[in-house]
C-alpha positions as MATLAB code, in Angstrom:
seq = 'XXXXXXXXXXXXXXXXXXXXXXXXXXXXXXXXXXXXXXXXXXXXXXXXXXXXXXXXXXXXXXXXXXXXXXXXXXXXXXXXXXXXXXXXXXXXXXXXXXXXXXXXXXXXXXXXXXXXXXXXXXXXXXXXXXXXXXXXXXXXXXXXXXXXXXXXXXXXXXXXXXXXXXXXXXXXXXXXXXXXXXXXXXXXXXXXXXXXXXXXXXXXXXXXXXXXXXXXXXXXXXXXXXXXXXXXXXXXXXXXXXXXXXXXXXXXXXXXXXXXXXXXXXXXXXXXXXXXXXXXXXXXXXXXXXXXXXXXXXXXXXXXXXXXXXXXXXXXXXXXXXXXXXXXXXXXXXXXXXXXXXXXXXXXXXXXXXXXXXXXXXXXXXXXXXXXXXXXXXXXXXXXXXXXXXXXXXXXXXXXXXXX';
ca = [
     -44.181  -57.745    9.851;
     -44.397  -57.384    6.109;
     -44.649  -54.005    5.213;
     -44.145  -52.628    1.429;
     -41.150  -53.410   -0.031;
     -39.343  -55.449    2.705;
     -36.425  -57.743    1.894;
     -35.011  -58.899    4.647;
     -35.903  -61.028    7.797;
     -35.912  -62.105   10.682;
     -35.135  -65.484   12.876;
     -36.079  -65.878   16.876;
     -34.243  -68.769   18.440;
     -36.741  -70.475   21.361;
     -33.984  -72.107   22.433;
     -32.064  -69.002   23.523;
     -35.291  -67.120   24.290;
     -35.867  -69.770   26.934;
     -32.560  -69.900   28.107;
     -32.365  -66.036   28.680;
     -35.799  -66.461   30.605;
     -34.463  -69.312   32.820;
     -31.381  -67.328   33.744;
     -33.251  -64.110   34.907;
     -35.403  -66.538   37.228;
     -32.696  -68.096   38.719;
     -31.394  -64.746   39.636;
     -34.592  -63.708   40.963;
     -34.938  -66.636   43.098;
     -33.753  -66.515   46.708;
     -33.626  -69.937   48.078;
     -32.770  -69.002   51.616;
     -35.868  -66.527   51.623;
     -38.200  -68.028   49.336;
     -40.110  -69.888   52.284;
     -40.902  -66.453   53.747;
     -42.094  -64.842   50.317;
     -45.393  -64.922   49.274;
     -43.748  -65.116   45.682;
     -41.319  -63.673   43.143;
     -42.582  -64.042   39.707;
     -41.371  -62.804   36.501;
     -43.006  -60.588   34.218;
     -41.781  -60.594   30.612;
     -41.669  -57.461   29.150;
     -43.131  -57.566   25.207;
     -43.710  -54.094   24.067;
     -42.543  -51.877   21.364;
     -43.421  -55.246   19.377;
     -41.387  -57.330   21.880;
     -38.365  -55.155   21.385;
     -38.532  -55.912   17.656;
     -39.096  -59.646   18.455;
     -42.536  -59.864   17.255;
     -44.562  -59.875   20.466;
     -47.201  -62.424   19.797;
     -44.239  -65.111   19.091;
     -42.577  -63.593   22.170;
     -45.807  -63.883   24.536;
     -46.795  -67.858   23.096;
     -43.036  -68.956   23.829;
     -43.396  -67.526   27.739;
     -46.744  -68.600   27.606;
     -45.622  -72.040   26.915;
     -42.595  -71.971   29.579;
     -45.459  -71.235   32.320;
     -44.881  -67.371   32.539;
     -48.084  -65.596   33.655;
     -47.517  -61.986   33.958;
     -46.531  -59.919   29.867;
     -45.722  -56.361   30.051;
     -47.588  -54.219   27.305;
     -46.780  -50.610   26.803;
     -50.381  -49.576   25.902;
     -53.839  -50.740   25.477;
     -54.142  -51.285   22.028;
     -50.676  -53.802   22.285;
     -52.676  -55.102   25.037;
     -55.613  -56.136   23.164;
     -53.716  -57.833   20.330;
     -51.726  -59.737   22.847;
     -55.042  -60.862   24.309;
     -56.537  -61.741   21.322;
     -53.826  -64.585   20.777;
     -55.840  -66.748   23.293;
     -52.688  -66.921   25.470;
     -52.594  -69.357   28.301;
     -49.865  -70.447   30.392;
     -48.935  -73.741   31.426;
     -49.945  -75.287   35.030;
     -52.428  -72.238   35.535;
     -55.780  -71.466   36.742;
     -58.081  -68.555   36.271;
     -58.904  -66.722   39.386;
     -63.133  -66.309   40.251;
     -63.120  -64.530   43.384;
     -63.876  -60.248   43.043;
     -61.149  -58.769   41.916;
     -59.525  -61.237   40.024;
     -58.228  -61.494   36.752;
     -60.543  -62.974   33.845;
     -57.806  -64.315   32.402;
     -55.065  -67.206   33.560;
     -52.272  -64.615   31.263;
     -51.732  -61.458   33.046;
     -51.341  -58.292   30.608;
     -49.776  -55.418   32.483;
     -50.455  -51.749   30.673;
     -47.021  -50.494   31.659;
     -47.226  -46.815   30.217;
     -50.396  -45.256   30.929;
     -53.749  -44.215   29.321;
     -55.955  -42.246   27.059;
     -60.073  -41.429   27.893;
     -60.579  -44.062   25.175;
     -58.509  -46.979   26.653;
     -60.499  -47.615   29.871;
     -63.649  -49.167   28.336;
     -61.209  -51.544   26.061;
     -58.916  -52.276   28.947;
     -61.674  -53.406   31.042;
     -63.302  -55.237   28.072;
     -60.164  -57.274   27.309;
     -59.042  -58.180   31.321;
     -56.026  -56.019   31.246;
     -53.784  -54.597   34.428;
     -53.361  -50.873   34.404;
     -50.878  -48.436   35.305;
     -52.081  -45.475   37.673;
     -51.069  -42.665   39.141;
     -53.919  -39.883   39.235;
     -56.780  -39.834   41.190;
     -58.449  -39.038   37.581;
     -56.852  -42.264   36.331;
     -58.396  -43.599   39.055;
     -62.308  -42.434   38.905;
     -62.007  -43.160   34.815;
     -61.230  -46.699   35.419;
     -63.926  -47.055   38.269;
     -66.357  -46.111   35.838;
     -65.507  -48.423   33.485;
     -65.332  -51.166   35.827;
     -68.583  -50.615   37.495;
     -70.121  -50.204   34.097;
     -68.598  -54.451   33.769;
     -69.528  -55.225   36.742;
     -65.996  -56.157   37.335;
     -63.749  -54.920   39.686;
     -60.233  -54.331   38.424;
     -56.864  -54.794   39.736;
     -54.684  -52.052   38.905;
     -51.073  -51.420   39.868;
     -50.166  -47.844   41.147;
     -46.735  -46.291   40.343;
     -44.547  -44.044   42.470;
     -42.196  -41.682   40.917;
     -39.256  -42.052   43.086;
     -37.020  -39.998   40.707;
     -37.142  -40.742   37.049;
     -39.269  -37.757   36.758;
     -41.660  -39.383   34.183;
     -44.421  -40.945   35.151;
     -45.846  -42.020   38.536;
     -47.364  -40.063   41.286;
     -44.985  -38.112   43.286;
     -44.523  -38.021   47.007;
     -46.450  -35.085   47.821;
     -49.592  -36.976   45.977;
     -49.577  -40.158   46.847;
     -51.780  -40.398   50.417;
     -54.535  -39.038   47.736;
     -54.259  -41.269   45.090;
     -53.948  -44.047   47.765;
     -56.847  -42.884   49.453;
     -58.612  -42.993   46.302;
     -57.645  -46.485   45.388;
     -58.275  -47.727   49.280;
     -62.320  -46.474   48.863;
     -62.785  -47.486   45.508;
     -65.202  -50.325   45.074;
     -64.217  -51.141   41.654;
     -60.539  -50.681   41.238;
     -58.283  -52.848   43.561;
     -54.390  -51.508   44.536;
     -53.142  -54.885   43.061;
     -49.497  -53.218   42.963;
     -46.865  -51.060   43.488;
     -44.115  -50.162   41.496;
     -41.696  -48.189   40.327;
     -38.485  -47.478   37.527;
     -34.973  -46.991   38.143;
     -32.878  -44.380   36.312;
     -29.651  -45.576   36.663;
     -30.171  -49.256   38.121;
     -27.011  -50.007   36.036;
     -24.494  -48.022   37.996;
     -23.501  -50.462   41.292;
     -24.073  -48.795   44.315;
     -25.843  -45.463   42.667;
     -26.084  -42.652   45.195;
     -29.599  -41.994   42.695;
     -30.681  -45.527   42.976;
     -30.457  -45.202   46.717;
     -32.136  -42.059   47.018;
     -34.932  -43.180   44.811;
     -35.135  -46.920   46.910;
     -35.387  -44.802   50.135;
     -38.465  -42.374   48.413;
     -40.529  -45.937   47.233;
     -40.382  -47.579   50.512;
     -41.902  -43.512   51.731;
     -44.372  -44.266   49.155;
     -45.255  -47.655   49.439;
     -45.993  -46.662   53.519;
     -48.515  -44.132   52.801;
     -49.996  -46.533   50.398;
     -50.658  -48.882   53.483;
     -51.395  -46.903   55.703;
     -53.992  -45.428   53.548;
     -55.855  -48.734   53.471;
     -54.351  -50.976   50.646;
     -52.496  -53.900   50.893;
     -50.547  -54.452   47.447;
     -49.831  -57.909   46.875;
     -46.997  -56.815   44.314;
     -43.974  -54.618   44.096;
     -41.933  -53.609   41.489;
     -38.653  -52.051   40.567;
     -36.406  -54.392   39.127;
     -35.938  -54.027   34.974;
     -33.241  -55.602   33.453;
     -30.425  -54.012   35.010;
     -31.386  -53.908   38.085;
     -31.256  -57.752   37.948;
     -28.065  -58.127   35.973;
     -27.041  -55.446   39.226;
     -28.060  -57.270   42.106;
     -28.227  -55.053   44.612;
     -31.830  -53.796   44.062;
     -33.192  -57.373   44.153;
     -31.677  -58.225   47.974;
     -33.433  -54.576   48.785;
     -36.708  -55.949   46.885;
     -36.938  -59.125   49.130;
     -36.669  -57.311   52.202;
     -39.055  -54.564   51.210;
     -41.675  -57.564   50.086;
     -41.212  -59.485   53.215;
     -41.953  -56.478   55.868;
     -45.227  -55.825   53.702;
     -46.678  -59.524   53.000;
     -45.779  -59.212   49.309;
     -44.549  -60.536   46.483;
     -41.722  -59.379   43.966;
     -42.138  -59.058   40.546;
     -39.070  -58.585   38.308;
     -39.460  -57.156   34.785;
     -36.929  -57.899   32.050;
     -37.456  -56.550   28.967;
     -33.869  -56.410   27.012;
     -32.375  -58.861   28.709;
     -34.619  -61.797   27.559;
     -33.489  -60.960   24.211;
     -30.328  -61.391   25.261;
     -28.903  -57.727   26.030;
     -28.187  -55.843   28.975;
     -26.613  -52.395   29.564;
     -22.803  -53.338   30.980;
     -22.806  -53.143   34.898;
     -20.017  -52.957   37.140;
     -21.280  -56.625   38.818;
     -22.294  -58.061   36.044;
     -24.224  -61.024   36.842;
     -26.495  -61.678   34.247;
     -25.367  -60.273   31.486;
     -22.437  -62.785   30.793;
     -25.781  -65.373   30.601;
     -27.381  -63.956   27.692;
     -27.576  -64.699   24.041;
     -29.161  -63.040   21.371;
     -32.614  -64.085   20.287;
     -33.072  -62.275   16.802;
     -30.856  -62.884   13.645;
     -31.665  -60.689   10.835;
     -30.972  -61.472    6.979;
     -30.862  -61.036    3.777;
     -29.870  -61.688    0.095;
     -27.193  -60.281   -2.119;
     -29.299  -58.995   -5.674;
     -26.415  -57.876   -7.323;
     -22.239  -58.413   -7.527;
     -19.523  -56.796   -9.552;
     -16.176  -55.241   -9.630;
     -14.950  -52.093   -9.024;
     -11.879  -50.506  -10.329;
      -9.027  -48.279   -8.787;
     -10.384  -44.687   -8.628;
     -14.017  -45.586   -8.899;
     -15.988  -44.588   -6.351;
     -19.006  -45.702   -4.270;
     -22.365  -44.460   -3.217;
     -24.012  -41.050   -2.758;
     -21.543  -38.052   -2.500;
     -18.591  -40.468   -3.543;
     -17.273  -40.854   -0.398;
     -15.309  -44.205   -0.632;
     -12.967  -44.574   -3.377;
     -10.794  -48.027   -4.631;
      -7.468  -48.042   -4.589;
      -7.308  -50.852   -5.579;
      -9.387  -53.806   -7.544;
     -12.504  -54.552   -5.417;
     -15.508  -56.930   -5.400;
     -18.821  -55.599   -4.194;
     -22.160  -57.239   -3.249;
     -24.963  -55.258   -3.539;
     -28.240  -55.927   -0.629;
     -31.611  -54.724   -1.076;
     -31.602  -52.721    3.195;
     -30.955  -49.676    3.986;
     -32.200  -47.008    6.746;
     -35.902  -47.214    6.043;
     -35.250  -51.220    7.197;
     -33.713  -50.263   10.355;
     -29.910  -50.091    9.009;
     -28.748  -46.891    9.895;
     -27.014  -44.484    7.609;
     -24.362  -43.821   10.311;
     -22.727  -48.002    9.457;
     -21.575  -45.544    6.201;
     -17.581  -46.415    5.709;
     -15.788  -43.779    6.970;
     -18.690  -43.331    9.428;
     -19.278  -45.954   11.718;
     -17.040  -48.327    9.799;
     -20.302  -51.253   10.241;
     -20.487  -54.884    8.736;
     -22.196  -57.758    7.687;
     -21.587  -61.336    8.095;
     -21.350  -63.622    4.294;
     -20.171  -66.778    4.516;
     -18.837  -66.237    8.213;
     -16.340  -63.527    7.367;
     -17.021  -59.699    7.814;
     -18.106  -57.882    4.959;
     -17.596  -54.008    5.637;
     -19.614  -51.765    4.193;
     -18.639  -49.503    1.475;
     -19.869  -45.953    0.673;
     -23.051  -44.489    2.094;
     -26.216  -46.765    3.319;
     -28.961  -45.338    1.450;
     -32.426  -45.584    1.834;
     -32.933  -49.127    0.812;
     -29.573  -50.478   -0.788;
     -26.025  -51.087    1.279;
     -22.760  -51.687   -0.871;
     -20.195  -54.124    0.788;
     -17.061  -55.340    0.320;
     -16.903  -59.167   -0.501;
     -13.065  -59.400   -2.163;
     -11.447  -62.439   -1.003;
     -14.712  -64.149   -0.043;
     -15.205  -66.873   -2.506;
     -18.606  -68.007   -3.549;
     -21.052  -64.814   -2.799;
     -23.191  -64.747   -5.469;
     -26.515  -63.224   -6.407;
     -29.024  -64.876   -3.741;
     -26.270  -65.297   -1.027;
     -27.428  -65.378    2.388;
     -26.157  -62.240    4.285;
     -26.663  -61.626    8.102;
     -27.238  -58.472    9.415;
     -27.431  -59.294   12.350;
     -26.607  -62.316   14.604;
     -23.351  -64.223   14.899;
     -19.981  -61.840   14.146;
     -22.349  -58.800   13.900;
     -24.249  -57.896   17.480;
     -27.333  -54.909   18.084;
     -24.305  -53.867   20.062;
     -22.053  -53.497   17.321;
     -24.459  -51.689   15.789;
     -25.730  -49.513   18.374;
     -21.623  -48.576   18.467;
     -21.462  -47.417   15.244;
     -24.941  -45.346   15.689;
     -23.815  -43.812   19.172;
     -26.908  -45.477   20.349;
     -28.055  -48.726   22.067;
     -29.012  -52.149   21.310;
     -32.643  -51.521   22.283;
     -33.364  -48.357   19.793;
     -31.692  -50.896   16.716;
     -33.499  -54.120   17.668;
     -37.220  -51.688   17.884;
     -35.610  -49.966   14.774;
     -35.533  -53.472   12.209;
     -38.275  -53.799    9.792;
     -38.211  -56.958    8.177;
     -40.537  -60.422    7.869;
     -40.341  -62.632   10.443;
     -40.059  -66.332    9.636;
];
């Protein structure tokens, strides 16, 4: 997205995007139990701008690749997504009540406002739910359609966030299960620490959704989803085997929901088995506008904090924390980077609001109008998130720059 006075960009490699995609499916496949499944499907998770991706590239590459089920984190990202006429390969649109409009399935994945219900219904999109009030709004905005909407109903088993508790959920079921216009299409949940192997909180919260997802049967609905498995929980295991089992003792099928790691990141597990399959999607660049030398004893930047000690090159590039680079890659800081020519080019002094010194002596040829990556190869969103005491999915939502 172009946005004022951008100067960088940004590059999205299909080929790895794809790649990341096939290697969560294969983990989500089961071929000893897949005869006994009614399905396991992937949903691709796109919001926040598809993690800084740009989500309508994002959602026409899955789209492509046969992927029928985008996660959205609100209605408005839902619309937009919509409005790209997305279709996936090799599918059909469903007709009978209750079915989607649409053969591209948009799930809402963090609630709604009195406003959205009217637009989600408009636009064929899946909604979150947990309140009985979510519940009646949606109703009347379905019947109002004359369509009757799927809707997929979330248990919180521990994340304290969102999702209907325990104590609430016969009544929200109950709800759902006498509903004429809103259909319990799924049930999910999200997993606090699904990175940690073997989590005693994992466990507990495992043990509270299958509670849940009971009620919600015996209530009168018969979910033909459930949910639980992000990223890590994939890249875990563990949670997936549990999944299957659930799905199998309840006629349903699993959905599994990467978000980070189809742009090639995942929080480090103890098992490990997807992460080591993942490359980074995004490479973000720019242009040197400016070189020149610097002297012992001059020094650098805002507050002077780096100082020559001996005769430097700089190269001067047109970022700086409003485009995402954070002030904390400051030398003496965070000690961050950038790639020119394939060698590391540290920074020097403060980042500032939209300039970032670095050091380029001994790397011949960098010139005004040099390419410079900021990230990509030799310079990771984990690097960065390192020198930010943060992680890779705040700096990829954090980049503004153009995409080409």
């Amino acid at each position: 997205m172009d946005n004022g006075w951008v100067k960088s960009w940004i590059e999205i490699s299909e080929k790895r995007l794809l790649e990341n995609l096939h290697a969560v499916q294969a983990l989500a496949r089961d071929e000893e139990h897949t005869a006994s499944l009614k399905s396991t499907e992937t949903l691709g998770v796109i919001k926040a701008n598809a993690y800084g991706h740009d989500a309508i590239k994002v959602a026409r590459i899955l789209a492509k690749a046969g992927l029928r089920w985008l996660g959205v984190a609100d209605v408005q990202e839902g619309v937009r997504v919509r409005k790209a006429g997305l279709r996936p390969m090799h599918s059909e649109s469903g007709s009978a009540a209750g079915s989607p409009r649409h053969p591209m399935r948009i799930l809402v994945m963090c609630g709604l406002e009195p406003e959205d219900y009217e637009l989600l219904v408009e636009h064929d999109l899946t909604p979150v739910v947990w309140t009985v009030v979510h519940v009646e709004m949606l109703e009347r905005a379905a019947a109002a359609s004359g369509n009757v909407v799927p809707a997929h109903l979330e248990i919180d088993s521990g994340m304290c966030r969102q999702g209907v508790d325990l104590a609430a959920v016969a009544e929200v079921a109950r709800r759902l299960a006498n509903s004429r216009w809103v259909r319990c299409e799924g049930v999910l949940s999200h997993l606090a620490s699904a990175e940690v192997s073997g989590s005693e909180q994992t466990r507990r919260q495992q043990e509270r959704f299958a509670q849940a997802l009971q009620v919600v049967v015996r209530e009168g609905n018969q979910p033909a989803w459930l949910h639980l498995a992000a990223s890590s929980a994939v890249d875990e295991g563990g949670t997936l085997a549990w999944m299957r089992t659930l799905a199998r003792s309840h006629g349903a099928g699993v959905l599994v929901r990467p978000g980070i790691a189809l742009y090639g990141y995942c929080i480090p597990t103890a098992t490990g088995v997807l992460r080591p399959l993942l490359q980074p999607v995004l490479t973000w660049k720019t242009r040197v506008i400016g070189v020149r030398p610097l002297d012992p004893g001059e020094s650098v930047g805002y507050g002077g904090t780096f100082t020559a000690k001996s005769q430097m090159r700089l190269a001067l590039l047109p970022v700086g924390y409003s485009d995402g680079f954070r002030r904390a890659a400051s030398s003496g800081v965070g000690h961050g980077w950038v790639m020119i020519q394939g060698r590391r080019a540290a920074v020097v002094g403060r980042v500032s609001m939209n300039l970032t010194t670095v050091d380029v002596t001994g790397i011949e040829g960098v010139e005004v109008g040099s390419e410079v990556v900021l990230l990509g190869p030799g310079v990771t969103a984990d690097d960065h998130a390192q020198w930010s005491g943060t992680i890779s999915y705040e700096i990829l939502c954090g980049i503004r720059a153009r995409q080409r």
